[in-house]
C-alpha positions as CSV (number, residue, x, y, z in Angstrom):
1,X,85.8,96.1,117.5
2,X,89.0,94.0,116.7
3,X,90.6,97.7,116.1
4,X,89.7,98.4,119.7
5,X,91.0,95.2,120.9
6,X,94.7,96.4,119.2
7,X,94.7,99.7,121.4
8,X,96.2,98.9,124.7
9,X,96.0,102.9,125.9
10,X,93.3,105.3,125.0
11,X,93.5,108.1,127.1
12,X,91.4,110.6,125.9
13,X,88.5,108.0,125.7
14,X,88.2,108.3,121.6
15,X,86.8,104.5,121.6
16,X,85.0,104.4,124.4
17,X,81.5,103.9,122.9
18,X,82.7,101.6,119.8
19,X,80.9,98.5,120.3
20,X,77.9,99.8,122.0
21,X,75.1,98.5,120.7
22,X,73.0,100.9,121.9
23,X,74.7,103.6,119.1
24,X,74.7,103.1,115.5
25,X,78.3,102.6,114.2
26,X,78.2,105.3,111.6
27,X,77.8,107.6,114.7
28,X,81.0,106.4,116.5
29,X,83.5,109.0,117.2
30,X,86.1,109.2,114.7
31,X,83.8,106.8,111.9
32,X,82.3,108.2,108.7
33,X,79.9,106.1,106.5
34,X,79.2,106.1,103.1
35,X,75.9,107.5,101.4
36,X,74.3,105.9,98.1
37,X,75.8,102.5,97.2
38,X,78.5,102.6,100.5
39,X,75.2,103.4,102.4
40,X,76.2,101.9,106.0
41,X,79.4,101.2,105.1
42,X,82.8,102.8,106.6
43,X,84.3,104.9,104.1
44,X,86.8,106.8,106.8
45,X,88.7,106.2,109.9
46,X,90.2,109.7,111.8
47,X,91.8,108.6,114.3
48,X,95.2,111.6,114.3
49,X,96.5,112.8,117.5
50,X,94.7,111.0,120.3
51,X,97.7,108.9,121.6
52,X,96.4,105.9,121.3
53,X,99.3,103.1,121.7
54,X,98.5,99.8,120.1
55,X,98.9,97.7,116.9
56,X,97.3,97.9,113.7
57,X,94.9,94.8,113.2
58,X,94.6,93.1,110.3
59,X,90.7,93.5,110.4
60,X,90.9,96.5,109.1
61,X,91.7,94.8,105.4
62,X,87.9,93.8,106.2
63,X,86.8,97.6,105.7
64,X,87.0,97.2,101.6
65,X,84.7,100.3,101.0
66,X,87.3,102.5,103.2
67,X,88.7,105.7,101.1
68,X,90.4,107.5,104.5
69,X,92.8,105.9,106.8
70,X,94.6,108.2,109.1
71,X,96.4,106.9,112.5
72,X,98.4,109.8,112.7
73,X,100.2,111.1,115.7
74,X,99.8,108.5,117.5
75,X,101.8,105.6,119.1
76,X,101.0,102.5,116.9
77,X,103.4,100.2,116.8
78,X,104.6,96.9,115.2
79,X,103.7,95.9,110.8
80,X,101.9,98.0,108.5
81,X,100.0,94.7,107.8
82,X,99.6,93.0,104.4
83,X,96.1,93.2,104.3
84,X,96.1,96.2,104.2
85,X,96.6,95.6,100.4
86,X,92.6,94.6,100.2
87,X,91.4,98.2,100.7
88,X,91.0,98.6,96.5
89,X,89.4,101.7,97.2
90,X,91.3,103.9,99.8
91,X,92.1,107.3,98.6
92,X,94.4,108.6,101.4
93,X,96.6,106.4,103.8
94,X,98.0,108.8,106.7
95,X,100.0,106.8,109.5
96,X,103.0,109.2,110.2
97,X,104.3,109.8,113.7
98,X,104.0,106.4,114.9
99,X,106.6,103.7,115.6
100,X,105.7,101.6,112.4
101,X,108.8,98.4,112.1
102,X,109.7,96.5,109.5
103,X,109.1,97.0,105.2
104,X,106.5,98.9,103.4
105,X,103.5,95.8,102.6
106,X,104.4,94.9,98.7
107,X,100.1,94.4,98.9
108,X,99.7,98.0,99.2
109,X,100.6,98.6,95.5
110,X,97.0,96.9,95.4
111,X,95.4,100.3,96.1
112,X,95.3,101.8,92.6
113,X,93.3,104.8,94.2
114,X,95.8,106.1,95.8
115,X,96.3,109.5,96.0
116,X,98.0,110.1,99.5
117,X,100.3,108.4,101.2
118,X,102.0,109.3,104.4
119,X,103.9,107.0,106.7
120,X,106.9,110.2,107.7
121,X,108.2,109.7,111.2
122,X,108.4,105.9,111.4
123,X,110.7,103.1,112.0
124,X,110.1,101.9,108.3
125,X,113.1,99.5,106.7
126,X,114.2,98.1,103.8
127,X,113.2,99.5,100.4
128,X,111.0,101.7,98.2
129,X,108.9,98.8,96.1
130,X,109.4,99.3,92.6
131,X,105.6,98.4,92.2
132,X,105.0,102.0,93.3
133,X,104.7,102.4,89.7
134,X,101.6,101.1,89.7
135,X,99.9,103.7,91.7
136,X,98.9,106.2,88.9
137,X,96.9,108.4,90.8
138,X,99.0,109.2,93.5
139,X,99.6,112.7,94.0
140,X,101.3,113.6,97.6
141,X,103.9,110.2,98.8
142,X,106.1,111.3,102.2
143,X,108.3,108.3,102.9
144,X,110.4,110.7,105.4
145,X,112.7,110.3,108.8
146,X,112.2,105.9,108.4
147,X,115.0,103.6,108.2
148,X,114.6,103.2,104.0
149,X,117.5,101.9,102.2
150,X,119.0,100.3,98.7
151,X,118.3,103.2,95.8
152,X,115.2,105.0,94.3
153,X,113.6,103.1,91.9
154,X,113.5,104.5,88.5
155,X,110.1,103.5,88.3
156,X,109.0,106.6,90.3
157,X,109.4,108.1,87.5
158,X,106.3,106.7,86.0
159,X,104.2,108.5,88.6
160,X,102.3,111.2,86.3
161,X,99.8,112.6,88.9
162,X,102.6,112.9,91.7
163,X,102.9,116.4,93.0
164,X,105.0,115.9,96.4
165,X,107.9,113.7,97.2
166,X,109.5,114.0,100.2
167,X,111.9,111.2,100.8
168,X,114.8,112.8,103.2
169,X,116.2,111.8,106.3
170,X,116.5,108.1,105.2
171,X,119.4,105.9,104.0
172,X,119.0,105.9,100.7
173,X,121.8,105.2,98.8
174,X,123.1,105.2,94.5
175,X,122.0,107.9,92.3
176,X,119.2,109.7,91.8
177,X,117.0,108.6,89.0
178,X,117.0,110.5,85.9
179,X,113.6,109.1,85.3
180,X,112.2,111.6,88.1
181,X,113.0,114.5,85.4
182,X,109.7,112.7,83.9
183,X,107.1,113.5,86.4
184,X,106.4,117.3,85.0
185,X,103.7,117.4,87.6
186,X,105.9,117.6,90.4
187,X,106.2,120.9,92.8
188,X,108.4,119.8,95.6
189,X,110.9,117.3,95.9
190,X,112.8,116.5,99.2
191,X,115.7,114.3,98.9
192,X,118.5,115.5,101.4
193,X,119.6,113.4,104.4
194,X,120.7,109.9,102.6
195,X,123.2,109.0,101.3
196,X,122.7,109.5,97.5
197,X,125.8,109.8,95.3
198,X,126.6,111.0,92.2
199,X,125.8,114.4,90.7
200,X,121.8,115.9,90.4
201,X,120.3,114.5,86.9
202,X,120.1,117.3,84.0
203,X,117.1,115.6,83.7
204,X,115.5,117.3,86.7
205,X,115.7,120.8,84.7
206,X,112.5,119.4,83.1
207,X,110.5,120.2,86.4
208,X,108.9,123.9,85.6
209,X,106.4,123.0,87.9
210,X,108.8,123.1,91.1
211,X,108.2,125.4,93.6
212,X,110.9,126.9,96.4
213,X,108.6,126.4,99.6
214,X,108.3,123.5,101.3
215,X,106.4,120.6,100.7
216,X,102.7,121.0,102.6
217,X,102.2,119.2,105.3
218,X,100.1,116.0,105.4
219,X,97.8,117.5,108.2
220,X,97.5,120.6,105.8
221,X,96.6,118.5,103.0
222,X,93.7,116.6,104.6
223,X,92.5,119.5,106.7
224,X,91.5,121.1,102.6
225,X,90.2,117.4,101.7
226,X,86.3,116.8,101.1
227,X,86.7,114.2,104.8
228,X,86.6,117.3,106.9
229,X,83.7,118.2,107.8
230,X,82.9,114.6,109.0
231,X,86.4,114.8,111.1
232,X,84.4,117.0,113.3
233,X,83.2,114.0,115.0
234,X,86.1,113.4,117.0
């Protein structure tokens, strides 16, 4: 309910019956629940292209069994809030097309189970955390059309499982990592639109795996992912 208390416009009427009493929560539009040990417990929030316009509340670092968050195509606006960092077992975090401000939560390098993470389309400032590092299972990372400065860290290039980055259309600045040439799993890589200098690392040769089409979509992504057939609720 303190979600529903962030939205300020919901015009298609998405929300309407959270908080009735009368309905179970796990059968709120938009809600999936876990079975087994997350019995009764919210494992994913769909919530893409409904135009809501609101914040994102903190409560949400309350939903610790969540493993989908996706606020897509919406118009949220204001922090991607730092407690966001207490959801140790999301898998996918999809807030692009919004009007998201400020930094990228340090906190979320909490979320080892990463896997996607898309916040394109933003307002987003200031820099990529080094402490991506940490994240060894993600796999798909769009950081596109924000505000982003200062360089790439090299430490992106510690990422074994990533398969997708797509970081153009910022204002990136420096060189680009040699370290990236390390990530053999990788099949697209987007960097045009900053302001990178220097020449492309020989290192980057080292990326069989590349492919000359363009990075799939996020929507594509999760519309293939095991949340879909419980999406059909909204």
């Amino acid at each position: 309910m303190s979600f529903k208390s962030h939205v300020s416009m919901d015009p298609s009427g998405a929300l309407v019956q959270w908080g009735n009493l009368s309905v179970p929560m796990c059968q709120w539009p938009c809600v999936a629940c876990g079975l087994k040990g997350r019995l009764g417990r919210v494992v994913a929030l769909n919530l893409t292209s409904l135009n809501l316009v609101g914040t994102i509340t903190t409560a949400l670092g309350n939903l610790t069994y969540l493993r989908l968050l996706d606020l897509s195509l919406n118009h949220f606006h204001g922090i991607m809030q730092p407690e966001l960092g207490n959801l140790r077992d999301l898998e996918t975090l999809v807030l692009g097309h919004n009007s998201i401000q400020r930094y990228i939560p340090p906190s979320l390098m909490n979320c080892s189970h990463l896997v996607v993470i898309s916040l394109y389309g933003n307002m987003i400032q200031g820099e990529i955390p080094s402490e991506v590092s940490s994240l060894h299972n993600l796999a798909y990372l769009y950081l596109d059309e924000n505000r982003l400065t200062g360089k790439i860290p090299s430490s992106i290039g510690s990422l074994v499982s990533l398969k997708v980055l797509v970081l153009q259309f910022n204002n990136l600045t420096r060189e680009i990592p040699t370290e990236i040439g390390s990530i053999v799993s990788l099949t697209h890589l987007s960097l045009g639109f900053n302001q990178l200098t220097g020449t492309i690392p020989a290192s980057l040769g080292n990326l069989s795996a590349m492919e000359q089409l363009p990075p799939p979509h996020p929507l594509l992504l999760l519309a293939t992912s095991r949340w879909t057939e419980r999406w059909k609720k909204c």
